[in-house]
ChimeraX commands (.cxc) that place a marker at each C-alpha (Angstrom):
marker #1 position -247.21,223.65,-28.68 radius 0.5
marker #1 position -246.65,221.78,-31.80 radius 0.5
marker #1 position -242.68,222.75,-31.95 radius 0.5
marker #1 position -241.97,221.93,-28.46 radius 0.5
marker #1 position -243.59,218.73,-28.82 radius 0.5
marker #1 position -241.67,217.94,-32.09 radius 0.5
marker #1 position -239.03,219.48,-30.89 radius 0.5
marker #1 position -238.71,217.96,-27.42 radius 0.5
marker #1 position -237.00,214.35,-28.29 radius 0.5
marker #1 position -234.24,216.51,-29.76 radius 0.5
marker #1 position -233.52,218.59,-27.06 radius 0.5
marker #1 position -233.66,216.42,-23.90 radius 0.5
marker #1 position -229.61,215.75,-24.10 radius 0.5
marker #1 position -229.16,219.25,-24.55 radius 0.5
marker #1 position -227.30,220.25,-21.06 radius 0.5
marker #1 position -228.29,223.40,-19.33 radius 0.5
marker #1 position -225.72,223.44,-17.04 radius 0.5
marker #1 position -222.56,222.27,-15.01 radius 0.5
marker #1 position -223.60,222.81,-11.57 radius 0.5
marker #1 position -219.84,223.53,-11.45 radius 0.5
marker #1 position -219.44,227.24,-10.81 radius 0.5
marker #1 position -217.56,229.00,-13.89 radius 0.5
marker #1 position -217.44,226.38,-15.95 radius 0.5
marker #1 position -219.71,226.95,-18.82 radius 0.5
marker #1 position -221.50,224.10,-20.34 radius 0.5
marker #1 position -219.84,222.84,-24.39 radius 0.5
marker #1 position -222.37,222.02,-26.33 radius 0.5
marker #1 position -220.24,220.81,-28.97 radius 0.5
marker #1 position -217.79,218.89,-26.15 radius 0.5
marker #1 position -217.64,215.10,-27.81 radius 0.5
marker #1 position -215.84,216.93,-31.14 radius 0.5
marker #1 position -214.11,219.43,-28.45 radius 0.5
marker #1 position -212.56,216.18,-26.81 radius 0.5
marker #1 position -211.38,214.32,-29.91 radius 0.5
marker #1 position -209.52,217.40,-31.61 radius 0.5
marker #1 position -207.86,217.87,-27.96 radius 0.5
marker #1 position -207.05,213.87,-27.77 radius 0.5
marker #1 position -205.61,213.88,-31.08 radius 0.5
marker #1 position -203.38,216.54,-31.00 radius 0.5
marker #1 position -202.16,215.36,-27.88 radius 0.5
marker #1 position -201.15,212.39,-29.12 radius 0.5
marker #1 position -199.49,214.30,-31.79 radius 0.5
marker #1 position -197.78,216.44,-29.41 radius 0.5
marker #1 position -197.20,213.51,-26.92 radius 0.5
marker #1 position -194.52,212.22,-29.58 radius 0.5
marker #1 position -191.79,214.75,-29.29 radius 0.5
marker #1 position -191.62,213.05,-26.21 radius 0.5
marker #1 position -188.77,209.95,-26.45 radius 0.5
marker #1 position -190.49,206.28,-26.21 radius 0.5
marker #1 position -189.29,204.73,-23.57 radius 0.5
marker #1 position -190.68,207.57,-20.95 radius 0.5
marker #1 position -193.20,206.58,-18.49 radius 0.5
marker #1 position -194.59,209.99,-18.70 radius 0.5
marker #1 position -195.32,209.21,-22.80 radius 0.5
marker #1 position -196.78,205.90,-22.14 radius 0.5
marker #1 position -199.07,207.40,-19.14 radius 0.5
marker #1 position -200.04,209.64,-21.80 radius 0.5
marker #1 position -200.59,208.07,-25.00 radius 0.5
marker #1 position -202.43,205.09,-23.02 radius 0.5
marker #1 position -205.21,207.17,-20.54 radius 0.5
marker #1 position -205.89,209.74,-24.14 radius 0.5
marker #1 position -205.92,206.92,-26.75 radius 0.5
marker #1 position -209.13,205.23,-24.09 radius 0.5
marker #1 position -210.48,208.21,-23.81 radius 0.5
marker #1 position -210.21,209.30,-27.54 radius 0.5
marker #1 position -212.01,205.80,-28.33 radius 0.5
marker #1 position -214.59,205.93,-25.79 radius 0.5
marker #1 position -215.36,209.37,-27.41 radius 0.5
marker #1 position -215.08,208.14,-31.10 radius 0.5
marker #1 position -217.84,204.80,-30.31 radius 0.5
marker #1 position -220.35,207.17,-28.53 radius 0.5
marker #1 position -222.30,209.90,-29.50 radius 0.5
marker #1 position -223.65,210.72,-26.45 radius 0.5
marker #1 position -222.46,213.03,-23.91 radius 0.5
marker #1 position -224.02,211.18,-21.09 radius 0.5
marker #1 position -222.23,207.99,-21.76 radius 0.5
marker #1 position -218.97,209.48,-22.10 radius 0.5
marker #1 position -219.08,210.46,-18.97 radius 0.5
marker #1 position -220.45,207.47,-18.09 radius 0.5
marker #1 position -217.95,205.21,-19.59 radius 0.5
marker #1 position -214.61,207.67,-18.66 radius 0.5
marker #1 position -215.81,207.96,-15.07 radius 0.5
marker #1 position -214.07,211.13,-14.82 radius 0.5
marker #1 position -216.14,213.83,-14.60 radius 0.5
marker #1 position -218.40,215.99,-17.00 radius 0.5
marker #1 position -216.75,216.77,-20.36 radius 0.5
marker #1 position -216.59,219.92,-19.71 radius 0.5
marker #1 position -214.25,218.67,-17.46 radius 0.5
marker #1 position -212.43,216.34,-19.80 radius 0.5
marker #1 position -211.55,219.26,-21.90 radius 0.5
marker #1 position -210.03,221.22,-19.40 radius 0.5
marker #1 position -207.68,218.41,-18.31 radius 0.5
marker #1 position -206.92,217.99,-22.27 radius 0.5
marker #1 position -206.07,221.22,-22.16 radius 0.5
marker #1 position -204.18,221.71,-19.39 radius 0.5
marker #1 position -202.19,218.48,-20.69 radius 0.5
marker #1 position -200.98,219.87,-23.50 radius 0.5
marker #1 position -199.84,222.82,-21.89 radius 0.5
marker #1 position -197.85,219.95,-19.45 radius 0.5
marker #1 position -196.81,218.40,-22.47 radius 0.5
marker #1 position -195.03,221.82,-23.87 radius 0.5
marker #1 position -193.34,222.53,-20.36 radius 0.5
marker #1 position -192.18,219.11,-20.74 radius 0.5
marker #1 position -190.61,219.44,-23.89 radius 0.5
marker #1 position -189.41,222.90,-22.95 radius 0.5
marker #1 position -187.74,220.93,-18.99 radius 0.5
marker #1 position -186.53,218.16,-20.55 radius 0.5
marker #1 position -186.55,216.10,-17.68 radius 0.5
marker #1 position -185.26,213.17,-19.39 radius 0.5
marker #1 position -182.25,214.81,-20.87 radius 0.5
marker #1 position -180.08,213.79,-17.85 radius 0.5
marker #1 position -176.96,212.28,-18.61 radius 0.5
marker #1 position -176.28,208.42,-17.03 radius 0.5
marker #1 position -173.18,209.49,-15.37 radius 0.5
marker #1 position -174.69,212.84,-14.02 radius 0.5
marker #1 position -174.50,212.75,-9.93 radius 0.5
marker #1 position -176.53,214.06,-7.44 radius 0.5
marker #1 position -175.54,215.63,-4.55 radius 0.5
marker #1 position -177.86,214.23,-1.47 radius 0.5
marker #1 position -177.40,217.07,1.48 radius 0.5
marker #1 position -178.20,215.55,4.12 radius 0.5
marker #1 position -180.05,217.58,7.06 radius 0.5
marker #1 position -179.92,215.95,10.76 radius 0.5
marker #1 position -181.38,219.03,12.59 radius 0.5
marker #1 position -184.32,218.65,14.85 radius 0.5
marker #1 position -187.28,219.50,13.69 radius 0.5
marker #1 position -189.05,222.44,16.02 radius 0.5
marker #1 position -191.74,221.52,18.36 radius 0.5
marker #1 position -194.42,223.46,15.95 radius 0.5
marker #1 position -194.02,221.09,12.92 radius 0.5
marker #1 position -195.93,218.15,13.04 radius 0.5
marker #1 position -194.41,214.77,12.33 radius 0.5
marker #1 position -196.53,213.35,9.29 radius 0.5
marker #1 position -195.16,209.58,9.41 radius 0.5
marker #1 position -197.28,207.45,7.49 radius 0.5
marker #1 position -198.59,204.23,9.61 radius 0.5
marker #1 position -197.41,200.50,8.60 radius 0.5
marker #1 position -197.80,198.95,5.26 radius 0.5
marker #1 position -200.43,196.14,5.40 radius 0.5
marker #1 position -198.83,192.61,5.55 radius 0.5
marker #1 position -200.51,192.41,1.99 radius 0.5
marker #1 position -198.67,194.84,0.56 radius 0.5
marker #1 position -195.24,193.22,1.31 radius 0.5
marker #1 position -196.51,189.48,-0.07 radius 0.5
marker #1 position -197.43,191.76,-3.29 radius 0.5
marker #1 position -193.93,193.29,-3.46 radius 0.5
marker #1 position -192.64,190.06,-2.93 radius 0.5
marker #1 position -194.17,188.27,-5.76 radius 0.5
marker #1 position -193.59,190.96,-8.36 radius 0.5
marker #1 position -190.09,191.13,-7.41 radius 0.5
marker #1 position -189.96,187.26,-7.47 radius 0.5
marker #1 position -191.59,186.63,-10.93 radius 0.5
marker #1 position -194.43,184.58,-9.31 radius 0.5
marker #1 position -197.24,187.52,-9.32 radius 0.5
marker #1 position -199.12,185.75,-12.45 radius 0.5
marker #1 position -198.98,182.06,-10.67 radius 0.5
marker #1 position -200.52,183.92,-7.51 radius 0.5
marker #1 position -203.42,186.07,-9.32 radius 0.5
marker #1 position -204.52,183.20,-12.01 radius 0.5
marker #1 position -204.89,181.18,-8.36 radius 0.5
marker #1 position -206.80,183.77,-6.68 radius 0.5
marker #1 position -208.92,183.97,-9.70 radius 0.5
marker #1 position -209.69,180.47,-9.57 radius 0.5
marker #1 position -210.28,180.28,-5.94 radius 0.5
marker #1 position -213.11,183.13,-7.21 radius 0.5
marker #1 position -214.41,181.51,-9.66 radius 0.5
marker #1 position -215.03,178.36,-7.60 radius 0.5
marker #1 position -216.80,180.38,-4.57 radius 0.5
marker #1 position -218.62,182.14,-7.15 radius 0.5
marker #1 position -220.29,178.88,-8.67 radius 0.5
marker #1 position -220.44,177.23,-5.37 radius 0.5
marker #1 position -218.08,174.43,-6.01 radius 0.5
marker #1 position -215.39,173.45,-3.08 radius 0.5
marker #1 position -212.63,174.52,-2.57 radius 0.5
marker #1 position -209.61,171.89,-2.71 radius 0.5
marker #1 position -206.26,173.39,-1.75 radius 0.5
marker #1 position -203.32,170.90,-2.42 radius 0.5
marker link #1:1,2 radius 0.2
marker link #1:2,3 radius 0.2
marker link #1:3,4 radius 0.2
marker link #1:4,5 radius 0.2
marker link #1:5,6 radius 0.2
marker link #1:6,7 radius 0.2
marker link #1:7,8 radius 0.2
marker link #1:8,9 radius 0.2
marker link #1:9,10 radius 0.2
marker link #1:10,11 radius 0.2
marker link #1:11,12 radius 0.2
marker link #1:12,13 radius 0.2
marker link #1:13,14 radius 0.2
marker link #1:14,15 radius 0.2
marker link #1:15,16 radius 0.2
marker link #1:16,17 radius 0.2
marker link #1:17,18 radius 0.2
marker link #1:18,19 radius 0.2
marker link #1:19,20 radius 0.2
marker link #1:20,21 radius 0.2
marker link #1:21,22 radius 0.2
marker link #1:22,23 radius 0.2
marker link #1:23,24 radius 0.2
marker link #1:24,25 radius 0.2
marker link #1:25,26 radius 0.2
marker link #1:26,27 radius 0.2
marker link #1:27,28 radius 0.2
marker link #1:28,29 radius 0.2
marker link #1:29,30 radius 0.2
marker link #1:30,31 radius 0.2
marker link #1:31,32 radius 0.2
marker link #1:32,33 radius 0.2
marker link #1:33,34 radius 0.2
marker link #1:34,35 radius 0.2
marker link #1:35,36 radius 0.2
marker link #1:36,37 radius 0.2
marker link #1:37,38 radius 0.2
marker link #1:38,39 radius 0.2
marker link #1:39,40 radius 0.2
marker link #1:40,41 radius 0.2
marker link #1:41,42 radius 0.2
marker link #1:42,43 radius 0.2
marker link #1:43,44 radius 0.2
marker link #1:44,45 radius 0.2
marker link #1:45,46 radius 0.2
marker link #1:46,47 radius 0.2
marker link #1:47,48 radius 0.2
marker link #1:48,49 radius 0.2
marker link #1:49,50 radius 0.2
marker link #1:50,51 radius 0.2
marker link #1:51,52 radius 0.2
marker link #1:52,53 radius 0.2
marker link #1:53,54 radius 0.2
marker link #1:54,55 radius 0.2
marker link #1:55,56 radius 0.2
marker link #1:56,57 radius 0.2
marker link #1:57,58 radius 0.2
marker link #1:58,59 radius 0.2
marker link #1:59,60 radius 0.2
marker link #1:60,61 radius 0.2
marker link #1:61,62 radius 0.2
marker link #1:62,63 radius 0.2
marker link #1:63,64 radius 0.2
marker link #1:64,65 radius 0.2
marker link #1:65,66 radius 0.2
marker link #1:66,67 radius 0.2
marker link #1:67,68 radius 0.2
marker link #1:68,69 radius 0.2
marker link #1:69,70 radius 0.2
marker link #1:70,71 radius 0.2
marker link #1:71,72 radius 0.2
marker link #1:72,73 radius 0.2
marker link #1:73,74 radius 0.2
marker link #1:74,75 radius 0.2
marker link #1:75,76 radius 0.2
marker link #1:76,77 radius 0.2
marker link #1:77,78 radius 0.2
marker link #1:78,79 radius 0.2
marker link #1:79,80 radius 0.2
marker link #1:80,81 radius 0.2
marker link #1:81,82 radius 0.2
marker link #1:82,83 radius 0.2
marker link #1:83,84 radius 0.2
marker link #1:84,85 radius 0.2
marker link #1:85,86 radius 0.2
marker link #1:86,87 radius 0.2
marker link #1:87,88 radius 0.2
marker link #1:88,89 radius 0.2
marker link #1:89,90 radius 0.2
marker link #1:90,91 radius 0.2
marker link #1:91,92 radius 0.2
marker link #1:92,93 radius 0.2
marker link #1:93,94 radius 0.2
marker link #1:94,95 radius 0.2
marker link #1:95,96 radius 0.2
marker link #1:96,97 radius 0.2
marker link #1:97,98 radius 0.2
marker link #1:98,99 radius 0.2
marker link #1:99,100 radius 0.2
marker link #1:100,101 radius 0.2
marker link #1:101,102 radius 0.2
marker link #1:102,103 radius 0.2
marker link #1:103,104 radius 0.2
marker link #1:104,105 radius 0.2
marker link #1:105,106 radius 0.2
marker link #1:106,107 radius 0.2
marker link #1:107,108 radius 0.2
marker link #1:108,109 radius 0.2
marker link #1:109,110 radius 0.2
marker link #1:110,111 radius 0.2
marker link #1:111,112 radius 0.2
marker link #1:112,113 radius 0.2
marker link #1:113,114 radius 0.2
marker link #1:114,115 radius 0.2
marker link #1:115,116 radius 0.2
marker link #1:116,117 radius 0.2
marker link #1:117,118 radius 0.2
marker link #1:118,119 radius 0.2
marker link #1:119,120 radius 0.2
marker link #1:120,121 radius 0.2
marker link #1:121,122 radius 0.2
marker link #1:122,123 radius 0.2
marker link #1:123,124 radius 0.2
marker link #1:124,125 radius 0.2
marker link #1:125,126 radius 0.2
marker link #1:126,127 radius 0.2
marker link #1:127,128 radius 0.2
marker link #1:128,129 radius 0.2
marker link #1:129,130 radius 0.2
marker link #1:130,131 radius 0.2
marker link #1:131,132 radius 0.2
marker link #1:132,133 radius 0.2
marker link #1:133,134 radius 0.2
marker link #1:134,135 radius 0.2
marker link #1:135,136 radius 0.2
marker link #1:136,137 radius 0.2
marker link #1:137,138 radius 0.2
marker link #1:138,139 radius 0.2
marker link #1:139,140 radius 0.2
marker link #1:140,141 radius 0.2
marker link #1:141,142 radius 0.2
marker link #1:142,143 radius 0.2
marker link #1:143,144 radius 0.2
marker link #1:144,145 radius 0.2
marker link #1:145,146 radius 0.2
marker link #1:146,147 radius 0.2
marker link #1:147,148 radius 0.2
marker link #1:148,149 radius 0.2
marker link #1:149,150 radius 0.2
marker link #1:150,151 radius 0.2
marker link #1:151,152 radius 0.2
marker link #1:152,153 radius 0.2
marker link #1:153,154 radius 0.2
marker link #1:154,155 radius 0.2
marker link #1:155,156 radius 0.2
marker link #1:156,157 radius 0.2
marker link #1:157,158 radius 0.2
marker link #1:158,159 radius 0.2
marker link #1:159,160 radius 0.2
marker link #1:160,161 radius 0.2
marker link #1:161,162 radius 0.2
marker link #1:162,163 radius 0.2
marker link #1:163,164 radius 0.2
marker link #1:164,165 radius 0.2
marker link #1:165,166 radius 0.2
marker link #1:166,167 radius 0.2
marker link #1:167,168 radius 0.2
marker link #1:168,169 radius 0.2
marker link #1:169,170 radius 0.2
marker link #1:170,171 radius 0.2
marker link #1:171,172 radius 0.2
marker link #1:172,173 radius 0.2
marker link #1:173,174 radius 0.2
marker link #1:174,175 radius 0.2
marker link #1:175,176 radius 0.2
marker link #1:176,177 radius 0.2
view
């Protein structure tokens, strides 16, 4: 009686178990996720610079490495990645650093500039059995969007919208000029 009542503050963040079938509850996952962040970061750098799959990369594993360096608590971890358990988080890591070797090993960015691509271009009907998957129209929103990133006037339109926010927020009227 005496242990489990001594014992008890210690042991209520102690996780019995997933509820995910096979996949077996780390009880050591906050270390677990910061040796897998930091070698992918490591690894991450073979890759060159100026690839969006490096910055994808580096950028979602450095958050996550912080968020697991500030907290010592499994709970919030999950709570702050909003991504799943850990045990979850360190199967990803893992399986991204096997990604990250393949990647190295394809070398998809290894493609000379002047390299061409031969489009084949296929204009037979497609059989009766085959469903059509055509997606439906883009929302009229979507094309402003595109419209002011392409134009350079995104930031003028968001800072407005923010405003416009702000003021219904705090109840003050809106005065469009």
């Amino acid at each position: 009686m005496f242990l489990r009542r001594m014992a008890w503050p210690l042991m209520a963040k102690v996780k019995e178990t997933t509820g995910i079938v096979g996949l077996e509850v780390v009880p050591n996952a906050r270390e677990a996720l910061i040796n897998l962040y930091s070698k992918t970061l490591k690894e991450i750098r073979a890759v060159p610079e100026d690839e969006g799959y490096r910055k994808a990369v580096e950028s979602f594993t450095r958050h996550r490495l912080k968020v697991c360096q500030e907290e010592e608590d499994w709970e919030v971890i999950e709570k702050r990645l909003g991504c799943g358990q850990v045990e979850e988080l360190i199967e990803e890591a893992q399986d991204e650093l096997q990604l990250i070797a393949k990647m190295i090993e394809w070398d998809p960015w290894g493609v000379p500039d002047d390299y061409e691509c031969e489009v084949i271009e296929n204009d037979a009907p497609v059989p009766k059995h085959v469903p059509l998957h055509r997606p439906g129209p883009l929302p009229e929103e979507f094309y402003k969007t595109l419209e002011s990133v392409t134009s350079g006037t995104l930031e003028a339109a968001t800072s407005s919208s923010k405003q416009d926010e702000s003021a219904i927020t705090s109840g003050e009227p809106q005065v469009k000029v």
